[in-house]
PDB file of N, H, CA, C and O in Angstrom:
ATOM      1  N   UNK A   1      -7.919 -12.253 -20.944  1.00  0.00           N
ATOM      2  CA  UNK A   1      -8.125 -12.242 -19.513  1.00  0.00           C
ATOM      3  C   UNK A   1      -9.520 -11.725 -19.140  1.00  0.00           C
ATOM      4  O   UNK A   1     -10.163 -12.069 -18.148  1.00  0.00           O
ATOM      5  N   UNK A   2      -9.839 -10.976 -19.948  1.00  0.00           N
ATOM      6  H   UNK A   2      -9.318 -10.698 -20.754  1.00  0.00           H
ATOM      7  CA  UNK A   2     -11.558 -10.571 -19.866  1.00  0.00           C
ATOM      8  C   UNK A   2     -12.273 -11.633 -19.881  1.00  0.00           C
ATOM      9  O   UNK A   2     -13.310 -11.592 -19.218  1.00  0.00           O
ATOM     10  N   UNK A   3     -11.942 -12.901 -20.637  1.00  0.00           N
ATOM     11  H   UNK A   3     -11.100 -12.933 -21.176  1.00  0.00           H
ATOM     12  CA  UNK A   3     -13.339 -13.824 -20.544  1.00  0.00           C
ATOM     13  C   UNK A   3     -12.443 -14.912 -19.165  1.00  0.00           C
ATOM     14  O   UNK A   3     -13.012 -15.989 -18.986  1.00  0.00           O
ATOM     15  N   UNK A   4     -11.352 -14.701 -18.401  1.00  0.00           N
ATOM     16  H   UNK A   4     -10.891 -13.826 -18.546  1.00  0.00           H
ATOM     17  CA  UNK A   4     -11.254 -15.462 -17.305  1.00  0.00           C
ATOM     18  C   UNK A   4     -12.094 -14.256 -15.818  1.00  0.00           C
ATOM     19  O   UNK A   4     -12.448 -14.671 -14.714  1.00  0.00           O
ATOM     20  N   UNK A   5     -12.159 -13.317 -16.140  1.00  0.00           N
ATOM     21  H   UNK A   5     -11.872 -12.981 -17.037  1.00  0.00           H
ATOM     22  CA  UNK A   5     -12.564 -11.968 -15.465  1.00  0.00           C
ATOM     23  C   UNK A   5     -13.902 -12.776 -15.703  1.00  0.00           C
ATOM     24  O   UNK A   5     -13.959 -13.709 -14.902  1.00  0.00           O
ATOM     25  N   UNK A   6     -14.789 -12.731 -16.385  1.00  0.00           N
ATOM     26  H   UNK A   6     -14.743 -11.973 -17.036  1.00  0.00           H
ATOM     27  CA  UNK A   6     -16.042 -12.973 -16.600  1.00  0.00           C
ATOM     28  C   UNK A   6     -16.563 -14.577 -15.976  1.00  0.00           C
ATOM     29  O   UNK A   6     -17.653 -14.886 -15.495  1.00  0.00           O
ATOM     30  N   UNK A   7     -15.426 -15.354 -16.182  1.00  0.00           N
ATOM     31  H   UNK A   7     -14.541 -15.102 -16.573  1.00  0.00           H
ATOM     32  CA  UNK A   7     -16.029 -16.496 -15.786  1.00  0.00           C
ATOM     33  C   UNK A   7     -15.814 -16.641 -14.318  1.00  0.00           C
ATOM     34  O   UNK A   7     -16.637 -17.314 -13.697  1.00  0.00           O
ATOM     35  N   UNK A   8     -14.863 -16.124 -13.713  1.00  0.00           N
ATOM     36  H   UNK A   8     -14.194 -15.578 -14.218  1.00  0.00           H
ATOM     37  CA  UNK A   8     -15.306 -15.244 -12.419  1.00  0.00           C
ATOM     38  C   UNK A   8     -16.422 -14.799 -11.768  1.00  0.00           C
ATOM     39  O   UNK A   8     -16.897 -15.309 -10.754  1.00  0.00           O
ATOM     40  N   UNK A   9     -16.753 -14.039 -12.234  1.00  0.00           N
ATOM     41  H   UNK A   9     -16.367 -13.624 -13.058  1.00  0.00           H
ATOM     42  CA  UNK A   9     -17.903 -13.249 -12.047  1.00  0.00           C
ATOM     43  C   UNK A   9     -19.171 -14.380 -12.312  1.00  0.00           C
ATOM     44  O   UNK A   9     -20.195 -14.310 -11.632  1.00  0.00           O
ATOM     45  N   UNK A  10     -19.004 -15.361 -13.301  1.00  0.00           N
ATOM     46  H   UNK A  10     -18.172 -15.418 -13.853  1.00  0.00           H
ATOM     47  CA  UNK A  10     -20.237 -16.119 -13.448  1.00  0.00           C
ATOM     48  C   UNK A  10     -20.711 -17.133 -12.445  1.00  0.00           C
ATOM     49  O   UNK A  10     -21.836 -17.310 -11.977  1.00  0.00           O
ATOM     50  N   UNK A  11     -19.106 -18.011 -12.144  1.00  0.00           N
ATOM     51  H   UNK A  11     -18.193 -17.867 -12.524  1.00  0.00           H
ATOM     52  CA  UNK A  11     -19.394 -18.551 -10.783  1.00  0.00           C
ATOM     53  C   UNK A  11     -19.449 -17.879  -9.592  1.00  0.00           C
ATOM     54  O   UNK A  11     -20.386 -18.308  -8.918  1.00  0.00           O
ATOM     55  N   UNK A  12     -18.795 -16.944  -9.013  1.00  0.00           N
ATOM     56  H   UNK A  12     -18.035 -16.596  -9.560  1.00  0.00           H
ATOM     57  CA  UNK A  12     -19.185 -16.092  -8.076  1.00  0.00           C
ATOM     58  C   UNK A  12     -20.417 -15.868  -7.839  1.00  0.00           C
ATOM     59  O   UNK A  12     -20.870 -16.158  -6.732  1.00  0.00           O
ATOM     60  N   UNK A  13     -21.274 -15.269  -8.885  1.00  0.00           N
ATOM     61  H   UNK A  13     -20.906 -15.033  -9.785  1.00  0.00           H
ATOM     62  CA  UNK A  13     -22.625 -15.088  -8.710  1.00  0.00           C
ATOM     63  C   UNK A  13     -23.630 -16.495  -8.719  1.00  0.00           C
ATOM     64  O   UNK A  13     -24.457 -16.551  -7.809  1.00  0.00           O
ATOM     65  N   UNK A  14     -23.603 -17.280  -9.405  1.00  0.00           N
ATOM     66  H   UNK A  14     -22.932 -17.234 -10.144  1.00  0.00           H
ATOM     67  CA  UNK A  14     -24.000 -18.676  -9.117  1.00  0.00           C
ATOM     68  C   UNK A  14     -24.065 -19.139  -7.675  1.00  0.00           C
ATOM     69  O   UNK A  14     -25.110 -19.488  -7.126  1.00  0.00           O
ATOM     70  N   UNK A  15     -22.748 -19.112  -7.045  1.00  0.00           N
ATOM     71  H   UNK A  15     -21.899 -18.828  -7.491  1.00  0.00           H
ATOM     72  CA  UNK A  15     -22.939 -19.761  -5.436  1.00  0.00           C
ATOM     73  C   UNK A  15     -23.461 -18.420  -4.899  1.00  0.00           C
ATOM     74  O   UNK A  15     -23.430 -18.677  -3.695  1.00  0.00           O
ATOM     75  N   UNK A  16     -23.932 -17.125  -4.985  1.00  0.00           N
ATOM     76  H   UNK A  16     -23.957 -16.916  -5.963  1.00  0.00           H
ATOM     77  CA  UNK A  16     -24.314 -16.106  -4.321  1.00  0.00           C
ATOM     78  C   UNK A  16     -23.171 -15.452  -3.186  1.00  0.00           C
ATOM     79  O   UNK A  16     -23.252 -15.123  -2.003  1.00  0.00           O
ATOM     80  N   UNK A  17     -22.315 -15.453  -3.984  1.00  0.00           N
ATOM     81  H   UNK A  17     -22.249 -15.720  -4.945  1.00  0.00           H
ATOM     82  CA  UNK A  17     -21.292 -15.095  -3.374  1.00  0.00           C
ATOM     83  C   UNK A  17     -20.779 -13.482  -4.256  1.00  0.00           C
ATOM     84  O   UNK A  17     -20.628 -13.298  -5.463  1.00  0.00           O
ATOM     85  N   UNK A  18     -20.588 -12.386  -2.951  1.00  0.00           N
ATOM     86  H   UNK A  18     -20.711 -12.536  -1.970  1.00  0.00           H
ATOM     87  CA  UNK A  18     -20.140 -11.093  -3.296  1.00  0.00           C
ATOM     88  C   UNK A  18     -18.710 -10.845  -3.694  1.00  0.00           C
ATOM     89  O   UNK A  18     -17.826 -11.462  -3.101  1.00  0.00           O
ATOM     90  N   UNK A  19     -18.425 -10.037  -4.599  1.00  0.00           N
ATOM     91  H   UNK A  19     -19.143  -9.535  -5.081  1.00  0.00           H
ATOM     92  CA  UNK A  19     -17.002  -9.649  -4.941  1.00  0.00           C
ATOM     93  C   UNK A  19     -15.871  -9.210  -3.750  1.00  0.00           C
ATOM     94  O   UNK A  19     -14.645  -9.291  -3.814  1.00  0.00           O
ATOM     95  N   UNK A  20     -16.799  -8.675  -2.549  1.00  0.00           N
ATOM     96  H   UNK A  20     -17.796  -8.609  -2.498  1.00  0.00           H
ATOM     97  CA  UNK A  20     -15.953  -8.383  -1.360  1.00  0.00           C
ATOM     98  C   UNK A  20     -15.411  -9.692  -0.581  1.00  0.00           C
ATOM     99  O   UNK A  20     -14.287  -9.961  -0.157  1.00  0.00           O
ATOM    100  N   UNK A  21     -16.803 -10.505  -0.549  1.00  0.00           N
ATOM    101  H   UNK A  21     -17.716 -10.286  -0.894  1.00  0.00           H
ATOM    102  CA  UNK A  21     -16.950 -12.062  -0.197  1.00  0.00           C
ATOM    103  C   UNK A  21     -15.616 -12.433  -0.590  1.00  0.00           C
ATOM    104  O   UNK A  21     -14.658 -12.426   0.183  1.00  0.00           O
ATOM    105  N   UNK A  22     -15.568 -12.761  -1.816  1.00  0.00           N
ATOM    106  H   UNK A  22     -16.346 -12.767  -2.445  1.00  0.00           H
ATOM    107  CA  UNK A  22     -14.958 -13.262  -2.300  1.00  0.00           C
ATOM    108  C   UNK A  22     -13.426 -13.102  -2.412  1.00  0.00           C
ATOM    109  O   UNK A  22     -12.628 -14.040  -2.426  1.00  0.00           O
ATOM    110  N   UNK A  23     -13.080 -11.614  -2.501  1.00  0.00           N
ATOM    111  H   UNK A  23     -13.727 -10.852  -2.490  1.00  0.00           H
ATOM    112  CA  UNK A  23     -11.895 -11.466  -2.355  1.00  0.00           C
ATOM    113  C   UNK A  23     -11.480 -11.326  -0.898  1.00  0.00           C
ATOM    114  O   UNK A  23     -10.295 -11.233  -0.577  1.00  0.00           O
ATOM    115  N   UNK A  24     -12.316 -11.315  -0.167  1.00  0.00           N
ATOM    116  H   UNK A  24     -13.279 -11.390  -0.428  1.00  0.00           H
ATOM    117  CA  UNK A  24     -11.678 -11.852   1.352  1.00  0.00           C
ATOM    118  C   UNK A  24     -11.289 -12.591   1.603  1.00  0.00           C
ATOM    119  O   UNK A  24     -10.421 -12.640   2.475  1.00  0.00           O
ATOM    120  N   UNK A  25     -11.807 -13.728   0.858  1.00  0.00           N
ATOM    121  H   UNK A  25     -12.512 -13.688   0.149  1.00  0.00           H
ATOM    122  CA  UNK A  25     -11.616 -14.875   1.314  1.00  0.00           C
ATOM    123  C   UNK A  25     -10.376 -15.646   0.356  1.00  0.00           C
ATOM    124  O   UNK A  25     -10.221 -16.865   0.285  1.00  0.00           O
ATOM    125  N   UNK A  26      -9.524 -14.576  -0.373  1.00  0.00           N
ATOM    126  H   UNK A  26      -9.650 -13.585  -0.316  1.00  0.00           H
ATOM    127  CA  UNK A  26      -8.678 -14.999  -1.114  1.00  0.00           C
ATOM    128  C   UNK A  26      -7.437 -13.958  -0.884  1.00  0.00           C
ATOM    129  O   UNK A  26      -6.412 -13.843  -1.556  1.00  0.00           O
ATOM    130  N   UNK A  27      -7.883 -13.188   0.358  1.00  0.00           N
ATOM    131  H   UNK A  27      -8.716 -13.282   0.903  1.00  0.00           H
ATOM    132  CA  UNK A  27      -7.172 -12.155   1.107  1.00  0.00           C
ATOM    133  C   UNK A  27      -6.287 -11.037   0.218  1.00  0.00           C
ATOM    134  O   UNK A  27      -5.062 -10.943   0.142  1.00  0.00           O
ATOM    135  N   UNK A  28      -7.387 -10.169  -0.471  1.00  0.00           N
ATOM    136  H   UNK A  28      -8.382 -10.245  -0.410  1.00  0.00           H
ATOM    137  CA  UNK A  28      -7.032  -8.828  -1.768  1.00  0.00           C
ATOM    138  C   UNK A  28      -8.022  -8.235  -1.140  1.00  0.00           C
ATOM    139  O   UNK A  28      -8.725  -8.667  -0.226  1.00  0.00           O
ATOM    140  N   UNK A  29      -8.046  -6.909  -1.845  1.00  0.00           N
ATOM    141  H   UNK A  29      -7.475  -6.558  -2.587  1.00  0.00           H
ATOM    142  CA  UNK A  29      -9.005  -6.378  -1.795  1.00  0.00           C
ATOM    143  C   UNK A  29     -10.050  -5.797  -2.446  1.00  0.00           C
ATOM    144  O   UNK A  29      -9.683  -5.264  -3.493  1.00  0.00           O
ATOM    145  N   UNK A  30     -11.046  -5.713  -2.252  1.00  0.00           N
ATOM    146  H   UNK A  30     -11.344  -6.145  -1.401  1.00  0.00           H
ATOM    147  CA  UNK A  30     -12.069  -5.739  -3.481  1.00  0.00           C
ATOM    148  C   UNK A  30     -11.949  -4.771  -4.340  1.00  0.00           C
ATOM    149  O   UNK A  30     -12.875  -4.834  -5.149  1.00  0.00           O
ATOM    150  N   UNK A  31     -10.994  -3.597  -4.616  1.00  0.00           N
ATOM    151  H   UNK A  31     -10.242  -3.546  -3.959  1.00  0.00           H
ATOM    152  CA  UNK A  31     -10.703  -3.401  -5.714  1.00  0.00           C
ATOM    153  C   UNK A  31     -10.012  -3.969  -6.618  1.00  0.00           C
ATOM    154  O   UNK A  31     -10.004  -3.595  -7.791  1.00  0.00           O
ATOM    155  N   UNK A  32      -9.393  -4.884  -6.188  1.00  0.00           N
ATOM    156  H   UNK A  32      -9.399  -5.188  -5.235  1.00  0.00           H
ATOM    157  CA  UNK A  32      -8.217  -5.409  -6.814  1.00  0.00           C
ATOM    158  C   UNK A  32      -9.283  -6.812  -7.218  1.00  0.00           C
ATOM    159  O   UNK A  32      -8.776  -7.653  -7.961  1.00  0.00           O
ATOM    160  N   UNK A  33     -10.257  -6.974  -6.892  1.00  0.00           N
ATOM    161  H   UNK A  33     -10.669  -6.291  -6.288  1.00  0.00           H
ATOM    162  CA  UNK A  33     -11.035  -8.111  -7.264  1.00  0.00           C
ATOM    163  C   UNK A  33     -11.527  -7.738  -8.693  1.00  0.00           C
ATOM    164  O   UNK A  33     -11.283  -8.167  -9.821  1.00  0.00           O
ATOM    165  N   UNK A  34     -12.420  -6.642  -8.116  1.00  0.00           N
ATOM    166  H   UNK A  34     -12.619  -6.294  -7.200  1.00  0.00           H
ATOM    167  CA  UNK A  34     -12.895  -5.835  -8.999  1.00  0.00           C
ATOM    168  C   UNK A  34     -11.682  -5.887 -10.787  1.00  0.00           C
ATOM    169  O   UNK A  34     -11.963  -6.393 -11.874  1.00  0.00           O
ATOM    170  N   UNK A  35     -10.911  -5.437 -10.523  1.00  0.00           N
ATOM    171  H   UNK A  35     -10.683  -5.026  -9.640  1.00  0.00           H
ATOM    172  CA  UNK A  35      -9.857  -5.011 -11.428  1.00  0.00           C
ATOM    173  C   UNK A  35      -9.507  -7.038 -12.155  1.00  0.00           C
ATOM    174  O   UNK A  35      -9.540  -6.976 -13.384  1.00  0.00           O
ATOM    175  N   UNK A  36      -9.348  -7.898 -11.878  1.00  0.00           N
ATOM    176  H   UNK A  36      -9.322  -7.948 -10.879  1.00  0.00           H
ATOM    177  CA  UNK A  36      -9.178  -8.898 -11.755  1.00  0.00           C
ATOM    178  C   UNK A  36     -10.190  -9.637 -12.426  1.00  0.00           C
ATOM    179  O   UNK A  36      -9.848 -10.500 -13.234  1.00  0.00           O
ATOM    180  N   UNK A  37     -12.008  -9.297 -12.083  1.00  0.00           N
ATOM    181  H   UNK A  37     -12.286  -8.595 -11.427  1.00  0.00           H
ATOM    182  CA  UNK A  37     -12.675  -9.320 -12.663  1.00  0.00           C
ATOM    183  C   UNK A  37     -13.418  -8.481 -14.031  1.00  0.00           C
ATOM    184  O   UNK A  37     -14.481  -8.897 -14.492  1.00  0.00           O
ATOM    185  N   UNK A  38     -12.928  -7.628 -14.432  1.00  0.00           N
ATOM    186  H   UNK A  38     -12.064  -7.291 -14.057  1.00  0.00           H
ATOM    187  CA  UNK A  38     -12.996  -6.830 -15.636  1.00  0.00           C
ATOM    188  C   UNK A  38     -11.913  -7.138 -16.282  1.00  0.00           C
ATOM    189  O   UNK A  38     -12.375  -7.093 -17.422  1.00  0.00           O
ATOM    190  N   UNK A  39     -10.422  -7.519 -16.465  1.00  0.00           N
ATOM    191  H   UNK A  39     -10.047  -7.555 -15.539  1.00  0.00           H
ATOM    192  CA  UNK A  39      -9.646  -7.946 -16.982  1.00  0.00           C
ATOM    193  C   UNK A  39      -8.848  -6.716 -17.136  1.00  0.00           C
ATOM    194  O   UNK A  39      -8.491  -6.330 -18.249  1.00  0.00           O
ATOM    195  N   UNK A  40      -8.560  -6.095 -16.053  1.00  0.00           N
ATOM    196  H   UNK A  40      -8.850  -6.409 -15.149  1.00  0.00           H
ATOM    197  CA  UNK A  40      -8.445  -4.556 -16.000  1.00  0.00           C
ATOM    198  C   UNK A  40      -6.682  -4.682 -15.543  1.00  0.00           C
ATOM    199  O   UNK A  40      -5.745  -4.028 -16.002  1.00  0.00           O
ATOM    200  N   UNK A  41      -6.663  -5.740 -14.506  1.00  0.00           N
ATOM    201  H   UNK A  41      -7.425  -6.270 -14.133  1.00  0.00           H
ATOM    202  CA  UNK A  41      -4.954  -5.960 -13.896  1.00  0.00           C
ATOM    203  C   UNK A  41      -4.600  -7.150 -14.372  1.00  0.00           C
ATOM    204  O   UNK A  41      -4.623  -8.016 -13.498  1.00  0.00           O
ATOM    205  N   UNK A  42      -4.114  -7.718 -15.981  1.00  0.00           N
ATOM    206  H   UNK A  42      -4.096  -7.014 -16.691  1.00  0.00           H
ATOM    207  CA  UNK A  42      -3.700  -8.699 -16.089  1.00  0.00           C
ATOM    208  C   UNK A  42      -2.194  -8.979 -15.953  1.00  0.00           C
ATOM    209  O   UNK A  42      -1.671 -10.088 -15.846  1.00  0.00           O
ATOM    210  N   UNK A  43      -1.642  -7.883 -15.974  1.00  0.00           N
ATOM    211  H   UNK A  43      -2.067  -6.982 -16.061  1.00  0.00           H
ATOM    212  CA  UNK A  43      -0.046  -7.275 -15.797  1.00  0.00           C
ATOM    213  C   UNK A  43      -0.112  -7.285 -14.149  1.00  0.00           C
ATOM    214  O   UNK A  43      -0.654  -6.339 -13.577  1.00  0.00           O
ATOM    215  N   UNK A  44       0.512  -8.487 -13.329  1.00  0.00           N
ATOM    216  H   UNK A  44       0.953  -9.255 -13.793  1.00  0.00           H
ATOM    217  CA  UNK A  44       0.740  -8.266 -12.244  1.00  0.00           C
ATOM    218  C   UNK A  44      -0.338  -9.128 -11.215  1.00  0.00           C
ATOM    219  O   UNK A  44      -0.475  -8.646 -10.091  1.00  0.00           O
ATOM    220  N   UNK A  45      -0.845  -9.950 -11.430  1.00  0.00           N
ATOM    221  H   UNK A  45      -0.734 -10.341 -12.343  1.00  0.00           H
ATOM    222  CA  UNK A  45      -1.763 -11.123 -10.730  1.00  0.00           C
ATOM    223  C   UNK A  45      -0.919 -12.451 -11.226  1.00  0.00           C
ATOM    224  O   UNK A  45      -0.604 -13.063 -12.247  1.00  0.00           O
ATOM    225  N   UNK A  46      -0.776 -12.470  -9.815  1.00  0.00           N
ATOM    226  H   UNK A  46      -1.031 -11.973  -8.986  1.00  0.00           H
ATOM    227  CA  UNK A  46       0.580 -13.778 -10.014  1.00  0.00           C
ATOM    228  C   UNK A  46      -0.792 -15.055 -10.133  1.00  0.00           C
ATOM    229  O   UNK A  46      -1.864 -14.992  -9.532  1.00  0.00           O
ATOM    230  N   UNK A  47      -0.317 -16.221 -11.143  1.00  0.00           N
ATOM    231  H   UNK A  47       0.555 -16.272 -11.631  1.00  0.00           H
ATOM    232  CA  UNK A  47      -0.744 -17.437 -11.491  1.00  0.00           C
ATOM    233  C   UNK A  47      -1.565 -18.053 -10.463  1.00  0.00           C
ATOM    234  O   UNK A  47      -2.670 -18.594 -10.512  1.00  0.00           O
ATOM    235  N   UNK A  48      -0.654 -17.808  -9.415  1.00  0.00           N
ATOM    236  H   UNK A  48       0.243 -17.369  -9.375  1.00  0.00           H
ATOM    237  CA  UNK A  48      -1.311 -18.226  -7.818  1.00  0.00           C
ATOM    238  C   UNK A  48      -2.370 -17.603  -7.116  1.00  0.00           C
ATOM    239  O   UNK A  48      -2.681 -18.065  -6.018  1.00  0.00           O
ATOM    240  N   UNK A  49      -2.901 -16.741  -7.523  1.00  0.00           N
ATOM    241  H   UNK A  49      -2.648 -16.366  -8.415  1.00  0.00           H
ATOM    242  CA  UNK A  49      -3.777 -15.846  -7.402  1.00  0.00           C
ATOM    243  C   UNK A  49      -5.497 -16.681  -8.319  1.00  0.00           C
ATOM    244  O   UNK A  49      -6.615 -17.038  -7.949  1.00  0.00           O
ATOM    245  N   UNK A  50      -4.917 -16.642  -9.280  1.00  0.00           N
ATOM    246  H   UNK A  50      -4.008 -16.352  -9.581  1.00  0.00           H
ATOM    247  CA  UNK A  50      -6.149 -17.352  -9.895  1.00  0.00           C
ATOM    248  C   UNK A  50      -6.483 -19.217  -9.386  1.00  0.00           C
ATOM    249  O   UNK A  50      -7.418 -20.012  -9.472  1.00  0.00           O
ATOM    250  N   UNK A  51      -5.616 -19.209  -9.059  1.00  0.00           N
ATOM    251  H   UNK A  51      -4.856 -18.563  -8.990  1.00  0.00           H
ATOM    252  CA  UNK A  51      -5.825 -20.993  -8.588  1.00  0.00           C
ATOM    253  C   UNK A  51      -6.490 -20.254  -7.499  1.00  0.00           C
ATOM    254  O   UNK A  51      -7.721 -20.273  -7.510  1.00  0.00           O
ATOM    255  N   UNK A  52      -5.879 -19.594  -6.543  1.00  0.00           N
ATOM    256  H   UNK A  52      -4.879 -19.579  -6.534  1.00  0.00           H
ATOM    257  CA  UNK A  52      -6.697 -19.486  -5.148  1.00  0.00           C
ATOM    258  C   UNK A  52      -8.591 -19.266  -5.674  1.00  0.00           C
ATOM    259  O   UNK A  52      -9.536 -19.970  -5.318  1.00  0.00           O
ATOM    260  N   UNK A  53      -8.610 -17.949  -6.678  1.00  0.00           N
ATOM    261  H   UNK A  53      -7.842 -17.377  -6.967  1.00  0.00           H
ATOM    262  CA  UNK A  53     -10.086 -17.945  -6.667  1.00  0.00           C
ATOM    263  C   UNK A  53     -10.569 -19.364  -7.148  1.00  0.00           C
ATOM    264  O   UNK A  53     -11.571 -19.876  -6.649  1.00  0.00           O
ATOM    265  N   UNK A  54      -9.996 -19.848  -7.915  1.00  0.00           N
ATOM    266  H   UNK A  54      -9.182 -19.432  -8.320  1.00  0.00           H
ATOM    267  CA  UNK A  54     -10.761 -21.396  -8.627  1.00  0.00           C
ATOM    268  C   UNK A  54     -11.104 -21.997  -6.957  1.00  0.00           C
ATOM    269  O   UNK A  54     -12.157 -22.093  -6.327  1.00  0.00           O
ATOM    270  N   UNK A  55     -10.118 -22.227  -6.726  1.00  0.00           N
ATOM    271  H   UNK A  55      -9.262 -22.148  -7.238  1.00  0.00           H
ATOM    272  CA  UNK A  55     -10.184 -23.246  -5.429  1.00  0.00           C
ATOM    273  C   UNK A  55     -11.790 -22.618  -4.521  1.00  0.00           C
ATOM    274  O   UNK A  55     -12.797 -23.274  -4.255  1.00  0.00           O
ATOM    275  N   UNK A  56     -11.489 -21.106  -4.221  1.00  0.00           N
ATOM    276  H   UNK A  56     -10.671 -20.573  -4.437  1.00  0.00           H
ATOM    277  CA  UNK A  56     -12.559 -20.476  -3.204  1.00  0.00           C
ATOM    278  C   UNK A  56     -14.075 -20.771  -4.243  1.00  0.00           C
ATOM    279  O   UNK A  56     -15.181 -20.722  -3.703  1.00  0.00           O
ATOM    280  N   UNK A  57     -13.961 -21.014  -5.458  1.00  0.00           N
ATOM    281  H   UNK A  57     -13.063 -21.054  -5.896  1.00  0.00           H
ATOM    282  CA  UNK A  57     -15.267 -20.818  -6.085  1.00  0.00           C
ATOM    283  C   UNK A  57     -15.780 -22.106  -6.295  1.00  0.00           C
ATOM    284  O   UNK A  57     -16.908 -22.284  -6.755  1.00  0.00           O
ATOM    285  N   UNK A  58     -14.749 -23.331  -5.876  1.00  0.00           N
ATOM    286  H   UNK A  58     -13.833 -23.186  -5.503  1.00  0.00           H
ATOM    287  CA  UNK A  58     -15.181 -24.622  -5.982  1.00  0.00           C
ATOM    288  C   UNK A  58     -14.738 -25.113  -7.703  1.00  0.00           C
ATOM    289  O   UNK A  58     -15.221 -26.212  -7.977  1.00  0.00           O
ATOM    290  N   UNK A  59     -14.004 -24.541  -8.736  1.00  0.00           N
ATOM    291  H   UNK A  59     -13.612 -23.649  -8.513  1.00  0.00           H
ATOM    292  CA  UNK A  59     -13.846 -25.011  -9.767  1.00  0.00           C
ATOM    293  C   UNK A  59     -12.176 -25.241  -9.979  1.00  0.00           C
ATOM    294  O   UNK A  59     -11.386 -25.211  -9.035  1.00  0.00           O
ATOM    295  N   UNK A  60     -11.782 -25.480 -11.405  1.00  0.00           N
ATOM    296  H   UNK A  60     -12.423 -25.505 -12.171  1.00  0.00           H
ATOM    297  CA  UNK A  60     -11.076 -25.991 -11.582  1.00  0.00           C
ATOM    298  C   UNK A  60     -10.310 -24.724 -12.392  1.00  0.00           C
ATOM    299  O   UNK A  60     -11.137 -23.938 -12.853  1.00  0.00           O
ATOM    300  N   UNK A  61      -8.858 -24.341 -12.675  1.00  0.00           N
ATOM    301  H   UNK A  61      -8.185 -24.980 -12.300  1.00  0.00           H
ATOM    302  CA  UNK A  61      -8.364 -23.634 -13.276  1.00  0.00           C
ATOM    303  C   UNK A  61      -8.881 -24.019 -14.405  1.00  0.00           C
ATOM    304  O   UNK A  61      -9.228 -23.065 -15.101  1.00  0.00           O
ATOM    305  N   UNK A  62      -9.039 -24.889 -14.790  1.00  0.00           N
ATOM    306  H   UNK A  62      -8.757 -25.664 -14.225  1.00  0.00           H
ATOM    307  CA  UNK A  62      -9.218 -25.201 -16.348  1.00  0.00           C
ATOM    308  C   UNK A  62     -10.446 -24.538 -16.843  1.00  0.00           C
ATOM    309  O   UNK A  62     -10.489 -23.896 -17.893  1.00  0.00           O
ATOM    310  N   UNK A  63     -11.948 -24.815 -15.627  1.00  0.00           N
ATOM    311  H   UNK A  63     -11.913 -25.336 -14.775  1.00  0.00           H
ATOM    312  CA  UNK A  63     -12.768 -24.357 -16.152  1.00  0.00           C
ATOM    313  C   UNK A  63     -13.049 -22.565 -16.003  1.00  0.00           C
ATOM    314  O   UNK A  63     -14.140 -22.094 -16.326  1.00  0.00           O
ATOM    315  N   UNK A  64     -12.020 -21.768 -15.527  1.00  0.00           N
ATOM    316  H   UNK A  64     -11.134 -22.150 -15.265  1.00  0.00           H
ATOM    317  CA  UNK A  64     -12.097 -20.501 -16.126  1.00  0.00           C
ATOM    318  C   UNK A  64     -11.621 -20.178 -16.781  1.00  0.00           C
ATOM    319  O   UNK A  64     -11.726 -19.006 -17.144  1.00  0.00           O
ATOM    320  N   UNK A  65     -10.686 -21.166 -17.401  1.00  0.00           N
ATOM    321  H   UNK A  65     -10.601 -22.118 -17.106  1.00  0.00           H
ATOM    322  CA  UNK A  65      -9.529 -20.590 -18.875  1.00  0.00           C
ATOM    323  C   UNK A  65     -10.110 -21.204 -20.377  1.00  0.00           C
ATOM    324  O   UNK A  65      -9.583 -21.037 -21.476  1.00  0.00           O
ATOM    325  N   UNK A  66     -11.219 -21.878 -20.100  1.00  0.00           N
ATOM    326  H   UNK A  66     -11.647 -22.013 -19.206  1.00  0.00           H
ATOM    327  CA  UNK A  66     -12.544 -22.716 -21.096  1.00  0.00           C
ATOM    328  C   UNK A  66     -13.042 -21.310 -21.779  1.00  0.00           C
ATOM    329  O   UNK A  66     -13.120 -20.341 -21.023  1.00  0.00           O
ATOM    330  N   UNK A  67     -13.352 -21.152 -23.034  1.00  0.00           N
ATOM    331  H   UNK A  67     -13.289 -21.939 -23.648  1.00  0.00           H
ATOM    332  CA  UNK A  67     -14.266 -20.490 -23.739  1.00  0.00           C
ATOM    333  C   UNK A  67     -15.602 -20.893 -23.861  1.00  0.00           C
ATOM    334  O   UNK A  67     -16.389 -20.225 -24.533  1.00  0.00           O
TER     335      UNK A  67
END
C-alpha cells in the first residue's frame, strides 16, 4: 500500500494539486490523506475510497496499483 500511497502523491503533485486540495475534494481529511498517502491506514480505507482519489486525480485504479 506504500507504493499505491506514493503513486498518489506522484500524480497529485504532477497536476499541482495539495494534499488538503485533494482530500477535500474526496471529502476526508487531510490527515487521513496524509495517512493514506504514506501507507500508514491500510486497515480501514474502504476500496471506494481509492477509486474516488483515481477518479479526482484523473487516472485509472489500475494505474496506482502498477509498479
Amino acid at each position: 500500500m506504500k507504493r499505491m500511497g506514493a503513486k498518489i502523491v506522484y500524480y497529485r503533485k504532477l497536476q499541482g494539486v495539495t494534499q488538503s486540495q485533494l482530500a477535500e475534494k474526496v471529502s476526508i481529511s487531510p490527515s487521513y490523506m496524509s495517512k493514506i498517502e504514506r501507507g500508514a491506514s491500510v486497515q480501514g480505507v474502504p476500496f471506494t475510497m481509492y477509486l474516488k482519489i483515481a477518479k479526482e486525480l484523473g487516472v485509472t485504479l489500475d494505474d496506482l496499483l502498477k509498479g
